[in-house]
NUMI-767948 format. One record per atom (N, C-alpha, C, O): x, y, z. Coordinates in steps of 0.2 Angstrom, whole numbers, plus 5000, padded with zeros to 4 digits. Each point is the difference from the previous one (the first is absolute). Example, Ala and Ser with C-alpha at 12.3 -4.5 7.8 and 13.67 -1.06 7.14 Angstrom:
NUMI-767948
506649725039
499650065000
500450065000
500549995003
499350064993
500450065001
499650055003
500350065001
***
This chain:
NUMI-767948
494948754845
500050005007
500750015003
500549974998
499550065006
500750045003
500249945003
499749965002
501050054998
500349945006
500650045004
500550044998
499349935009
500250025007
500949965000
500149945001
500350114998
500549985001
500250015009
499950055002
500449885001
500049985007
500750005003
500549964998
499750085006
500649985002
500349925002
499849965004
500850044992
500249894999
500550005006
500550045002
499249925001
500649945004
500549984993
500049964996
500550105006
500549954996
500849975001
500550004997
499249975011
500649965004
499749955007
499850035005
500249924995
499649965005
499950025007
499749985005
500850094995
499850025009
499850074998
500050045005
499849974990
499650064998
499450015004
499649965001
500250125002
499750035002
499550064998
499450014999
501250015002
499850064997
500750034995
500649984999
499250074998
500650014995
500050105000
499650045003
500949984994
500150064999
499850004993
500049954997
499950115001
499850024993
500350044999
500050065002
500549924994
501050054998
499550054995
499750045003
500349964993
500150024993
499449974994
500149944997
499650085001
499350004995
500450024992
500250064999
500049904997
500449994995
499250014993
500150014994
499549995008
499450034994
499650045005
499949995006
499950074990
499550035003
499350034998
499950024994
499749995010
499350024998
500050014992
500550034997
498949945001
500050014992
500549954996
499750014994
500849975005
500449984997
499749924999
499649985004
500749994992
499849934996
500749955003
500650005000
498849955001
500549955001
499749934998
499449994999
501349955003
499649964994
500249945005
500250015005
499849934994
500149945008
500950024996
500250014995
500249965013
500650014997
500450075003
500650005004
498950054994
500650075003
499950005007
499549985002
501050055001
500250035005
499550045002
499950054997
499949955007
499650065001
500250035009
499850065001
500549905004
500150025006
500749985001
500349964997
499950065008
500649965005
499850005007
499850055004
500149884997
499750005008
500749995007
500449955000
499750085004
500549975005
499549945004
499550015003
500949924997
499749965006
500649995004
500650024999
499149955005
500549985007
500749984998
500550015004
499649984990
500549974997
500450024994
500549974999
499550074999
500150014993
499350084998
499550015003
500950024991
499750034998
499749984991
500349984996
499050035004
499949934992
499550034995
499550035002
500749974993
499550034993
499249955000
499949945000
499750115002
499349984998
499650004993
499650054998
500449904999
499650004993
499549985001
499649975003
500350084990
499049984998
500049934998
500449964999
499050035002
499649924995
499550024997
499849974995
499950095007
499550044994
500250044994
500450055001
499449954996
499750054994
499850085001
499849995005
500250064994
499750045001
500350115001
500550034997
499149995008
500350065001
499950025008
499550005004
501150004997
499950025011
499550075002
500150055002
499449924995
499550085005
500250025005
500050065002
500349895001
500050065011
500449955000
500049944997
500650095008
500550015006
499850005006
500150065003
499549885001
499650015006
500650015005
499950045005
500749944994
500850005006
500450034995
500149974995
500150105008
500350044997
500849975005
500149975005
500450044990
500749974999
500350025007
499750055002
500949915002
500050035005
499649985006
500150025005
499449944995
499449985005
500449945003
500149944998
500050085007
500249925004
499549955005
499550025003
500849934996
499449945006
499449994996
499749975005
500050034991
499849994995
499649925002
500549964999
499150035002
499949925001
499649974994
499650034997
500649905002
500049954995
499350004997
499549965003
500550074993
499049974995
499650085001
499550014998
501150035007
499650054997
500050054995
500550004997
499150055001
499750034994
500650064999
499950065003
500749924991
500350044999
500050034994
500450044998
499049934999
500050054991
499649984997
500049935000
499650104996
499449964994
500150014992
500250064997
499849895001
500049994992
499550004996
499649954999
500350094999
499350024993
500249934994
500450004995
499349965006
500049954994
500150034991
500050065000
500149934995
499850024994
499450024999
499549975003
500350094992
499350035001
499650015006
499450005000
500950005005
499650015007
500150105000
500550044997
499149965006
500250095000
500250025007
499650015005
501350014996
500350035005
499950025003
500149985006
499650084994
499750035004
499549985005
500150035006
499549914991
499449985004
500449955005
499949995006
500549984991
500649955006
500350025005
500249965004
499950114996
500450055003
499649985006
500149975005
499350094993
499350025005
500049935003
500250005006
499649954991
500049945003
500549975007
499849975005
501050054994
500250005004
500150045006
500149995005
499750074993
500050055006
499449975005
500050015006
499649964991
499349995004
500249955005
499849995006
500849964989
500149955005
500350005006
500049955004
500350134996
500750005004
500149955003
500049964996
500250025011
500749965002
499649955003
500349975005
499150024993
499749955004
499649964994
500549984996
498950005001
499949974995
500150014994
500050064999
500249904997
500150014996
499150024992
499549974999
500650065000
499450004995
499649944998
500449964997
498850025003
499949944998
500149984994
500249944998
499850134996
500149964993
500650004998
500150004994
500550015011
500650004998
500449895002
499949975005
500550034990
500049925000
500750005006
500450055001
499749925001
500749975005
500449994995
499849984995
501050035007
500449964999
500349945005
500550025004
499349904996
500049965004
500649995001
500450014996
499749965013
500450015004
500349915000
499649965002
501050034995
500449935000
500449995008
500350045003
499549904998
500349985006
500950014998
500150024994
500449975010
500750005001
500249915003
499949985005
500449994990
500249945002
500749975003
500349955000
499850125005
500350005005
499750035009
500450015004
499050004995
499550035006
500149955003
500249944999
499750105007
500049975008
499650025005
499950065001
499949915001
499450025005
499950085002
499450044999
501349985003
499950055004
500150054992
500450055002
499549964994
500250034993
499450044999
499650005005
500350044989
499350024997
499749944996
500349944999
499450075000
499449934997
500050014991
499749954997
500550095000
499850034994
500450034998
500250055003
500149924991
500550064996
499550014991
499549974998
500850095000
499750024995
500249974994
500649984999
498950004997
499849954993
500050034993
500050064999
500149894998
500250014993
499649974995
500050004994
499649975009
499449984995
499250015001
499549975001
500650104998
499350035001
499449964995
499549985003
500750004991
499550004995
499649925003
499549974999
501050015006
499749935004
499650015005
499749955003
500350084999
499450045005
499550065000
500150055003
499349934992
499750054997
499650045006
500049975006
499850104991
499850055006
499449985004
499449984998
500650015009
499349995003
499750065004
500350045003
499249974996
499650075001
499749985009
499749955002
500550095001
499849975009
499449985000
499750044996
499949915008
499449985000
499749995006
500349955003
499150095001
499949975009
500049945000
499849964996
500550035009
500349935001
499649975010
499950055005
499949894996
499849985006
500449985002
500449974997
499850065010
500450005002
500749925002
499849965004
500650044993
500649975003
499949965007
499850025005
500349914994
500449955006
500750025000
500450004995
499750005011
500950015002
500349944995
500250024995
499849935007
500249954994
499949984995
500349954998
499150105000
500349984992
500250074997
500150004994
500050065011
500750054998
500649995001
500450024997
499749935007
500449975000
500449944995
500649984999
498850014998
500249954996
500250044993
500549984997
499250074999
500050024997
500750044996
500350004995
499850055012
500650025001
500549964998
500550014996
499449925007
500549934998
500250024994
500550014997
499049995000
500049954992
500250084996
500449994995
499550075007
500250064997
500750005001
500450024995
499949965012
500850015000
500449944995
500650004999
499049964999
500349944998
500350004994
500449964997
499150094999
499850024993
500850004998
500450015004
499749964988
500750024997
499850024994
499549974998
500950074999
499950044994
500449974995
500650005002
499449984992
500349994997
499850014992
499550044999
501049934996
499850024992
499849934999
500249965003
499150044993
499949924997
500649964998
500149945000
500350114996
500649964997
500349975007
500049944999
500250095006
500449975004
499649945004
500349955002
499150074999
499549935003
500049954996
499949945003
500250064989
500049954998
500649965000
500149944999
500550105002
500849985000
500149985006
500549965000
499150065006
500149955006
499649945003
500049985005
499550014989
499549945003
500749944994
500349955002
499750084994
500549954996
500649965004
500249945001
500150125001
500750005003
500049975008
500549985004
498550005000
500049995004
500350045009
500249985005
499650094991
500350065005
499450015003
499450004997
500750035011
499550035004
500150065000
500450025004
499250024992
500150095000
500050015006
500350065001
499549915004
500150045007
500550005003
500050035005
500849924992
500550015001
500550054995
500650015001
499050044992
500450034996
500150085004
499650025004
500950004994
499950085002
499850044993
500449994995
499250045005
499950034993
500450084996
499950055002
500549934995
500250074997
499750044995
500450054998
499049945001
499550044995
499950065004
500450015005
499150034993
499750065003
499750005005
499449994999
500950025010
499450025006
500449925000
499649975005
500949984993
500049945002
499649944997
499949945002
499950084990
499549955000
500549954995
500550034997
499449905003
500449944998
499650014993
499450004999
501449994997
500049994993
500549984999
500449995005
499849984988
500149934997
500950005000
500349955000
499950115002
500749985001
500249995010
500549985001
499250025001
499649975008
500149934998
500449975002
499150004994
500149935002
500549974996
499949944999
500650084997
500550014997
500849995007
500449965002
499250084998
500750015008
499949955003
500549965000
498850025003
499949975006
500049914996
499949955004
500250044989
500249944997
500849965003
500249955000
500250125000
500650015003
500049995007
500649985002
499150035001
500050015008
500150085001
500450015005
499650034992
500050065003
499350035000
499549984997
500650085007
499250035001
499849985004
499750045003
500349915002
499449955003
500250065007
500550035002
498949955002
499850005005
499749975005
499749954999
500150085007
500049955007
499450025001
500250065001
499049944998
499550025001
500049985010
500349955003
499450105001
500250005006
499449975004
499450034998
500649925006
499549965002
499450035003
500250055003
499249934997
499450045004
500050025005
500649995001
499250045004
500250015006
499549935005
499549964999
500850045005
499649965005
499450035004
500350045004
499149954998
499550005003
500550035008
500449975004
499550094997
500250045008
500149945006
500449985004
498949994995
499749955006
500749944999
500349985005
499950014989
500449945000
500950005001
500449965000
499650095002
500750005004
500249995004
499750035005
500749924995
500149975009
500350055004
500149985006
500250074992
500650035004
499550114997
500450044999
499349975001
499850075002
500450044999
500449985005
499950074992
500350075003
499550065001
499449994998
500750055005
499850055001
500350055002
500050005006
500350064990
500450055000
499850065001
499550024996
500750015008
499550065002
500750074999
500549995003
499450054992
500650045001
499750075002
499750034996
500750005012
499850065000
499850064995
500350024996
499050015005
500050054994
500350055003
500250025006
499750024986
500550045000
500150075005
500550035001
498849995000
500150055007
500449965005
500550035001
499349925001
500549975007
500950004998
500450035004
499649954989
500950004999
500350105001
500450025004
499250014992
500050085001
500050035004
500350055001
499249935005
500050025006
500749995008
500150045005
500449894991
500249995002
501050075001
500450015004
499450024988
500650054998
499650075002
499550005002
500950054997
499950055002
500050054995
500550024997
498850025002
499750024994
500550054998
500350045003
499649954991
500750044998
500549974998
500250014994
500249965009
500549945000
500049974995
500649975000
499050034994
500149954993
499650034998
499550035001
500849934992
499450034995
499749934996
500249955000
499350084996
499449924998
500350004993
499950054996
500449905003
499949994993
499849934998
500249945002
499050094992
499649935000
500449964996
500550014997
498949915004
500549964998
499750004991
499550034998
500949934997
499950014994
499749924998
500049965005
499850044990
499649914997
500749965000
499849974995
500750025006
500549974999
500149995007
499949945001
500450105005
500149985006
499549985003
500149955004
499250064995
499249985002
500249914998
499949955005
500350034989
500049934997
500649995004
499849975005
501050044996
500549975001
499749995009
500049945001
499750095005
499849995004
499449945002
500049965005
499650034990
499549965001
500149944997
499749955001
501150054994
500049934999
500649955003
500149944999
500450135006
500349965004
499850005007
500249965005
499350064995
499549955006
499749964998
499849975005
499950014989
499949924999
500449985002
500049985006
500550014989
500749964999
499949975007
499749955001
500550105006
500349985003
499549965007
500349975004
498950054995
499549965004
500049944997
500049945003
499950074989
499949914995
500649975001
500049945001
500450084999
500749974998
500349965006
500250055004
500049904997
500450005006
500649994997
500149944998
500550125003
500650005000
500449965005
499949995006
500749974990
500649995004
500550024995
500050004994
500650015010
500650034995
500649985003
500250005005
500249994988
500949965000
500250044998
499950034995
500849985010
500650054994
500649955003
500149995006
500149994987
500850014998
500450044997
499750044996
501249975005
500350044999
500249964996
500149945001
500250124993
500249984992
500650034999
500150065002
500449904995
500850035000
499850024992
499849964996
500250125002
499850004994
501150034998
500050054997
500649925004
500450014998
499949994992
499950044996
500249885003
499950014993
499650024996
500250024994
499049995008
499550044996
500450084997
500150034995
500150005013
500350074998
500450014994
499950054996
500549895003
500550004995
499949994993
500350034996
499149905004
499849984993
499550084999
500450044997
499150005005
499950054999
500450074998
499850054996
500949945006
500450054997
500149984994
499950034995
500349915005
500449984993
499349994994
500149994993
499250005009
499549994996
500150074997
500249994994
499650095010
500050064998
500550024996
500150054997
500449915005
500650034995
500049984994
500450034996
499449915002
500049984994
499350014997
499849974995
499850085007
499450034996
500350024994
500650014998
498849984999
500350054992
499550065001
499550025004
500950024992
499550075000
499650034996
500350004995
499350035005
499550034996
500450064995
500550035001
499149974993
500250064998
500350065004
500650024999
499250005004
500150075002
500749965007
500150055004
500249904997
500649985000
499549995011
500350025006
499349954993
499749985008
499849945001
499749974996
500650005009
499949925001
499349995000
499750035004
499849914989
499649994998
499649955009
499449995000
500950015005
499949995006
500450005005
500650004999
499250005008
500650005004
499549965007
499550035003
500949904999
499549965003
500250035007
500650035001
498849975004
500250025008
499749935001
499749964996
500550045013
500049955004
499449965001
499949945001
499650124999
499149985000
500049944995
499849945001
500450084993
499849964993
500249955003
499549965000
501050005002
500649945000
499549965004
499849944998
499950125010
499649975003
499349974997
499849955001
499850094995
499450004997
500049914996
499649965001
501150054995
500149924997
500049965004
499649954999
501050045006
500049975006
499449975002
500049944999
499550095004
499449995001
499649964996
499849945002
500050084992
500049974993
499749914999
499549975000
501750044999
500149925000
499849985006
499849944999
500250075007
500049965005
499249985003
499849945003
499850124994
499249945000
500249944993
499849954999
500550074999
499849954994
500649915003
499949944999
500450105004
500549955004
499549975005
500249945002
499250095000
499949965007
499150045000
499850045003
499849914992
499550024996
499549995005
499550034998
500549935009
499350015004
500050085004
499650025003
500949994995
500050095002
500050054995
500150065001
499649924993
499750064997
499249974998
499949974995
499850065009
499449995003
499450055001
500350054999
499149955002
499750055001
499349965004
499649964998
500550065009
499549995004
499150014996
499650055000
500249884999
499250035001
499649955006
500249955003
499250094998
499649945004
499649924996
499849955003
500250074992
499949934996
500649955000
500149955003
500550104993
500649964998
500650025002
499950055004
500649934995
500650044998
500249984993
500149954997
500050125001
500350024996
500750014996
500350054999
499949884998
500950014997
500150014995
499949974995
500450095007
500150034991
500849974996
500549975003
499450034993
500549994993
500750045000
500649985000
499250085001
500350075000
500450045004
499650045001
500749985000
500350055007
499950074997
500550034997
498850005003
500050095000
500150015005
499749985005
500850074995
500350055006
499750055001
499950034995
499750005011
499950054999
500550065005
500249985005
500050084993
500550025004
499850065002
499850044995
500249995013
499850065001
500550054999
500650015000
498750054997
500450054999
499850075002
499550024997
500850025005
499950045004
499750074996
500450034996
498950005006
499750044996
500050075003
500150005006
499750054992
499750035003
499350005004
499649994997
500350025011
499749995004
499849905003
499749975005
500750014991
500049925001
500449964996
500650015000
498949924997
500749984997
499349944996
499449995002
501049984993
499749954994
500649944999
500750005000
498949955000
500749954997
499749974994
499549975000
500850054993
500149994991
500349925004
500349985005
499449984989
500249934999
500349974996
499849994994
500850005007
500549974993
500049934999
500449965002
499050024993
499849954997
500349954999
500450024996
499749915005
500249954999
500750035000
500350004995
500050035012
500750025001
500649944998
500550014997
499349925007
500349954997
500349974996
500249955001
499850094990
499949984995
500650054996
500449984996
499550115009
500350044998
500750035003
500250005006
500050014989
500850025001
500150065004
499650054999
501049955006
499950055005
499850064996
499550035001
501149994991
499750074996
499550044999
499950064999
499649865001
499250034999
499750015004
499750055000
500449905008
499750025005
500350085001
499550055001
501249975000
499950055000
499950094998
500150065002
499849904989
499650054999
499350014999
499850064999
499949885003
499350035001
499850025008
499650045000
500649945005
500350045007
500050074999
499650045002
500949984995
500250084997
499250034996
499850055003
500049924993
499250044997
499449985005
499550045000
500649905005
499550015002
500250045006
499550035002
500949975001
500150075006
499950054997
499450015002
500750034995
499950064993
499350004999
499850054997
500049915004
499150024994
499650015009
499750045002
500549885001
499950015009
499750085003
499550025003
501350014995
500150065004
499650074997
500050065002
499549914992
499750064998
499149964997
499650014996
500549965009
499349955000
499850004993
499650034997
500949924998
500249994995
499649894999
499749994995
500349985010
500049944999
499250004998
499650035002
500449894993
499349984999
499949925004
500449955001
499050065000
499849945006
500349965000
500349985005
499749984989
500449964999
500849985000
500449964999
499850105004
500749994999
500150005009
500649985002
499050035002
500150005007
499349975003
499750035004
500049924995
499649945002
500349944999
500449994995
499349985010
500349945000
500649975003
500150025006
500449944991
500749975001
499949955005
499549995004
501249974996
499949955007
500350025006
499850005006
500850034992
500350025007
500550074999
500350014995
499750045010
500350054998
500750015004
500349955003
500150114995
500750025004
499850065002
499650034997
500650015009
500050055004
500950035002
500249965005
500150094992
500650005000
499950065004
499550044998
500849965006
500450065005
500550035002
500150055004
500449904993
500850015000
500150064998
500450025005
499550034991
500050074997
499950045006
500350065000
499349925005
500050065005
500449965007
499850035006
500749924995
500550005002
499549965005
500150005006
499249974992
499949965007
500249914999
499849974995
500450025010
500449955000
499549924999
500249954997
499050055009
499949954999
499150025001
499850065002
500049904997
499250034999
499549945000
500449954999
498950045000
499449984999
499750014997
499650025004
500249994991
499450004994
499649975002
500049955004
499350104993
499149975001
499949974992
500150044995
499749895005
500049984996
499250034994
499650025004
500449984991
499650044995
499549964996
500149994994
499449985009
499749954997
499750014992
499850054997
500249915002
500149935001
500349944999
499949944998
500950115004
500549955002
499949965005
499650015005
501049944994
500049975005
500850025006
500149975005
500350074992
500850015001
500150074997
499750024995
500750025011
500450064998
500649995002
500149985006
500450044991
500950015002
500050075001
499950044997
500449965010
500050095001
501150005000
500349965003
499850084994
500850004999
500350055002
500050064997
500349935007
500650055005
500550034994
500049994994
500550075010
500450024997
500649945001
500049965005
500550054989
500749965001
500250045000
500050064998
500749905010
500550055003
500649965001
499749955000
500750045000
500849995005
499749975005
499650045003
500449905000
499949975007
500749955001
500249974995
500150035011
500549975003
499349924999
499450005002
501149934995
499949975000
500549935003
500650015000
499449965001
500249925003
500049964995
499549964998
501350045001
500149934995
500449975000
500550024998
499549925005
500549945001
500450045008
500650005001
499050035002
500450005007
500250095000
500050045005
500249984987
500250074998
499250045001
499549975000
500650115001
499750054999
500150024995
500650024999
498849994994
500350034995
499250064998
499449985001
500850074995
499750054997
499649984996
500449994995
498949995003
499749974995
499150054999
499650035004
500549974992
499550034995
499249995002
499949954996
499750055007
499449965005
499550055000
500050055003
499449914994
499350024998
499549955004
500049945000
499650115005
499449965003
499349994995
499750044997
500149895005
499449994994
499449995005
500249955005
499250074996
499649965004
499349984996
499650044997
500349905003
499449994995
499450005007
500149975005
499450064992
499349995003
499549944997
500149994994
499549995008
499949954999
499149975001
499949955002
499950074997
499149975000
499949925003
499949954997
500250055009
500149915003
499449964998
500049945001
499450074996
499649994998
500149954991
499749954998
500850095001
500149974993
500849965001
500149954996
500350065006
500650005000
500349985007
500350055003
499649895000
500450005006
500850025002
500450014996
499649995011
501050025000
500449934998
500650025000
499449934998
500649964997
499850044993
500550034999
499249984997
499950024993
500250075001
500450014995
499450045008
500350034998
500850015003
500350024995
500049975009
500849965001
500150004994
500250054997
499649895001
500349974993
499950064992
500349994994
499350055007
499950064996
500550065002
500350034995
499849985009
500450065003
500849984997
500450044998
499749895004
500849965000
500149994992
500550014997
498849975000
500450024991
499950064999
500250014994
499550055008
500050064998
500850035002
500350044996
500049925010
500550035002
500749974998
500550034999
499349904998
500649944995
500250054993
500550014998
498750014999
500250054994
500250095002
500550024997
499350015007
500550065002
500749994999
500350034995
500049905011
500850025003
500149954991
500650014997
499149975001
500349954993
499850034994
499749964996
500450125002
499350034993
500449964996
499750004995
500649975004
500349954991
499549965000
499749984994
500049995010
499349975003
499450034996
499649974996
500550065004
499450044996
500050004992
499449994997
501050025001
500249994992
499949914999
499549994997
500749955004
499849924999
499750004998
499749954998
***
């Protein structure tokens, strides 16, 4: 029986995806495991593996195909002993609308990071647990129990028996593991991690009944003939928008309807910071080839900074839900970084723990893999609270939109020379603006005050950092 290979959500704000490059082609043998695609999503660009056995009869999405939407019919698989040919014909029949009946699904795993406003279905890795159903006339559907239905289909997690049985022991909820198997599915080194506290995640609360909001929005945004109507034809040119900007636009309009911002900035004398950073990189040792094995910048000092300081002032590293709040153990940093056409923030894991050198070498690979949509989901989901540096383009002081589902972002100015007042004296001192943004929801202003003030004790004090 042929099986329908489905275009995968393979990132929680996933959509629709591009289809880079077809890595096997018609007729060729593949086995669960190989490579067979490169899909571009909103995020990153990511190798697509078989879970089947078999020979690719048809290439229903020829390489190069963009907008591609999630579960649809992008290739079929001739089982062992099934005959090619006949799989082929099969999917030509299907074209881009049903799929074939005797052809079996590759089932669709929810994302343990979904949010309402997300896709409902990412693509699965345990076909052999949902055997083929052949469509059957059906009496027609009550709206609520399609409703309820759909429930239980998004809710669905895929995992390996091994690791089901390593999490009923360990007393783990799969619905909080992220999985790193194939399409996402949890396996045994998942609950491995998440024994450690890593892995874990913030499953995102139901949505509420429309009716039950005491406060309504309703946003009406002019279409697009009224905005064009208003320039003069000719006058510009349309360049569409890509799955990346589509996602960075829709989810800093949550941020900032759901969110109620407030924001503090202090100014930080990073004199000494400058100095212990010269005298750090000079005493690098070198690599073979005679190059400093690192060289720390001001971000990184900042990223730790941050770090130690939820850990200093622990009801603020936090994560808003509608049941609870959420306090983490940890300070994952995540730090924006600037991409082409957008931008991603990579998260440096239990930054608290690590030494500036590490923090920033892995800064260094993860802007680098970032900038060639190199990162894997896991490397930019999640964290508690992030950094937004802008210093590099000379601006002085700024606001950051918080990235949920944090609860805090540090948005960080350039350092300059500012005439300062000391002891009655004017003097030239070295001075970085910090502003944190803040979710008042989770984190009132004496807390965050007191969050911003040891972010800013460890700046102007980094030997603070090392204790």
């Amino acid at each position: 029986m042929a099986v329908n290979i489905l275009m995968p959500a393979l990132s929680p704000t996933m959509e629709k995806g591009n289809l880079a490059k077809w890595l096997k082609q018609e007729g060729e043998k593949v086995k669960p495991g190989d490579v067979i695609a490169e899909i571009e999503t909103d995020k990153a660009t990511m190798e697509y593996e078989a879970i089947d056995e078999g020979t690719l009869a048809k290439i229903v999405v020829p390489e190069g195909t963009q907008d591609v939407p999630i579960n649809a019919l992008i290739a079929v698989l001739a089982e062992e002993g099934e005959d090619v040919g006949a799989a082929a014909a099969a999917a030509g029949k299907a074209g881009t609308s049903k799929p074939a009946a005797s052809a079996k699904q590759v089932p669709a795993q929810p994302s343990a990071q979904r949010t309402p406003s997300q896709p409902a279905q990412t693509i699965g890795a345990a076909q052999q647990q949902s055997p083929a159903r052949v469509p059957q006339p059906a009496a027609p559907q009550r709206k609520e129990d399609a409703g309820a239905e759909r429930g239980v289909q998004a809710h669905r997690i895929f995992s390996s028996p091994l690791a089901r049985r390593l999490a009923k022991q360990a007393g783990i909820d799969l619905a909080r593991i992220q999985g790193s198997g194939p399409h996402g599915r949890i396996i045994a080194r998942d609950i491995a991690a998440a024994k450690e506290g890593r892995g874990l995640v913030t499953a995102a609360p139901a949505a509420a009944p429309a009716a039950a909001a005491p406060f309504p929005i309703a946003v009406t945004a002019p279409s697009d003939d009224k905005i064009r109507a208003l320039f003069e034809p000719g006058s510009y040119d349309v360049v569409p928008h890509d799955n990346i900007r589509r996602v960075i636009a829709r989810r800093l309009v949550e941020a900032k309807l759901t969110i109620p911002h407030f924001y503090l900035t202090l100014e930080c004398n990073i004199g000494k910071l400058l100095s212990a950073r010269e005298e750090i990189n000079a005493a690098a040792p070198k690599d073979k080839e005679g190059r400093p094995v690192y060289k720390i910048s001001v971000n990184d000092f900042v990223i730790k900074a941050l770090a130690l300081a939820l850990q200093r002032v622990p009801d603020a590293n936090v994560t808003w839900t509608e049941g609870a709040m959420l306090r983490h153990k940890h300070s994952d940093i995540g730090v924006a970084v600037s991409i082409p056409g957008g931008l991603i923030t990579p998260v440096v894991r239990h930054a608290e723990t690590k030494p500036l050198s590490i923090i920033s070498n892995e800064m260094k690979d993860f802007a680098a893999r970032a900038r060639v949509r190199r990162l894997k989901p896991e490397e930019y989901q999640g964290g508690t609270s992030a950094v937004s540096n802008l210093g590099m383009y000379g601006i002085k002081e700024f606001a950051a939109v918080i990235n949920p589902p944090h609860a805090t972002i540090l948005a960080v100015g350039a350092g300059e020379e500012r005439p300062v007042v000391r002891d009655g004296k004017i003097e030239a001192q070295w001075m970085m603006s910090t502003t944190l943004s803040t979710d008042h929801r989770a984190v009132d202003g004496a807390l965050g005050a007191q969050l911003l003030g040891a972010c800013k004790a460890l700046i102007e004090n980094p030997v603070l950092m090392v204790v």
